[in-house]
N, C-alpha and C positions, 0 to 999 in steps of 0.2 A: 444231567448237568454235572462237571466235571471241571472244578480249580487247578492251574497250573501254574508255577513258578516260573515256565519260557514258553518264549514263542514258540516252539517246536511241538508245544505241550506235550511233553515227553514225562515232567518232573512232574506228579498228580502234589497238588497241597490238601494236606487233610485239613479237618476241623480243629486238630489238637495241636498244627504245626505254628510258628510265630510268624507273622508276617509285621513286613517293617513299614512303619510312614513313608510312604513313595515309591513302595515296592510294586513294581507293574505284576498286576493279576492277567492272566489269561484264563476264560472262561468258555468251553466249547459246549455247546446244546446240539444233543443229537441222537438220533431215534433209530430204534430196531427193527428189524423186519419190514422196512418199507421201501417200494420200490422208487429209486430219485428221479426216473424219467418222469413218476405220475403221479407224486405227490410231495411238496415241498414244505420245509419246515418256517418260517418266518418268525422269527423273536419281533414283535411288535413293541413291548418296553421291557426294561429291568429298571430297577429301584431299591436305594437300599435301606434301612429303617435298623435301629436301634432294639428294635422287639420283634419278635419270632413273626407277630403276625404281620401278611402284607398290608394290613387298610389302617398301621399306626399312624398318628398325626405325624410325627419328627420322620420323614423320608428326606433321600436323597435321589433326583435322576439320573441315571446313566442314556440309558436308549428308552428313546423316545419317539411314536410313529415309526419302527425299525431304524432310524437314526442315530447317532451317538448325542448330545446333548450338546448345542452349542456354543453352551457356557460354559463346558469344560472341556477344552484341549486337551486335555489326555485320555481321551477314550477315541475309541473305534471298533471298530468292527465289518467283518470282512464274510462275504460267502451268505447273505441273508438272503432266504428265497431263493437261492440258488439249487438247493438239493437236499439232503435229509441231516446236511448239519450244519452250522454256522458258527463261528465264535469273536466274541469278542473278551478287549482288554479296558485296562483302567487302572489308574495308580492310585494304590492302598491309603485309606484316609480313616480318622477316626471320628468321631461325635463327640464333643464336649461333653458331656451327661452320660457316656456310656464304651465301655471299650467292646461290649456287645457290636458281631456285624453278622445282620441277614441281607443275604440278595437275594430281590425275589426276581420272577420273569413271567413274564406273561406271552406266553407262545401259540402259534394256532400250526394248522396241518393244511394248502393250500391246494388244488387242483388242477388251480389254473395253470397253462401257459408261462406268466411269466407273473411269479411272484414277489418279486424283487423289491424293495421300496427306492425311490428315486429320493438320494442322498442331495444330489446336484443343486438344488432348490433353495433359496436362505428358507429357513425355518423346517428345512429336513424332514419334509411330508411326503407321506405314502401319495400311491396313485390314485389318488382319491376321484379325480374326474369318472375315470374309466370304469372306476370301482362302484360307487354311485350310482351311474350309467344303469348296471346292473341290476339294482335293486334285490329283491329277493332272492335271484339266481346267484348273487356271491354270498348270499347267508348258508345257502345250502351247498357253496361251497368250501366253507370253511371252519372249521371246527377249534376251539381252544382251549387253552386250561393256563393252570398258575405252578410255576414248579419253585421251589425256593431251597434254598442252603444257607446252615452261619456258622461262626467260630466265633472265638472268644479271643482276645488278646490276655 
């Protein structure tokens, strides 16, 4: 995982660097050594919490079901379940109680076909029918974990 100051994501932001109130973050999640025709990355949520750990009470959502959050307009995200990296953005916000910021993600590794989550939908839910359908056979084919980053203002 990897903070950018442009959409080009060219400019990497470090932990130590200042970021401003409203400053769009570009954030790219993406993996080595895997091949994209047969295994795809899917960011299912990020969240952002005031304390190192992801399971604090005070979180904020960004992506939600691989969705952006549709109570906040300024996120997106582009390329999910598409191939071995995806990234999303979001304009820089702070916590009342803490100029502390972790974003965490929660990411899985896909096999299927077409891992993609269907944006299109009010409430911006995965393929949940088709995925369901499956049962056990999309347990085994899916693998995840928790990856996080923070800085300090």
């Amino acid at each position: 995982m990897n903070a950018y100051t442009d959409a080009e994501r060219k400019n990497l932001l470090t932990p130590v660097m200042d970021v401003d109130l409203n400053q769009e973050v570009w954030i790219e999640l993406s993996t080595d050594g895997l091949q994209g025709g047969a295994v795809k990355l899917v960011t299912d949520s990020c969240w952002v919490t005031s304390d190192p750990l992801p399971t604090a009470d005070l979180k904020y959502d960004l992506i939600i079901d691989g969705c952006p959050d549709l109570n906040d307009g300024t996120v997106g995200i582009e390329g999910n379940g598409l191939g071995t990296s995806n990234y999303f953005w979001f304009r820089m916000f702070q916590f009342v109680s803490s100029s502390d910021f972790y974003l965490h993600c929660e990411v899985n590794l896909c096999v299927e076909q077409d891992c993609s989550p269907d944006c299109s939908q009010p409430g911006g839910r995965r393929r949940r029918a088709l995925q369901e359908s499956r049962g056990e056979r999309l347990r085994d084919k899916r693998s995840g974990d928790f990856i996080s980053m923070g800085w300090s203002n």
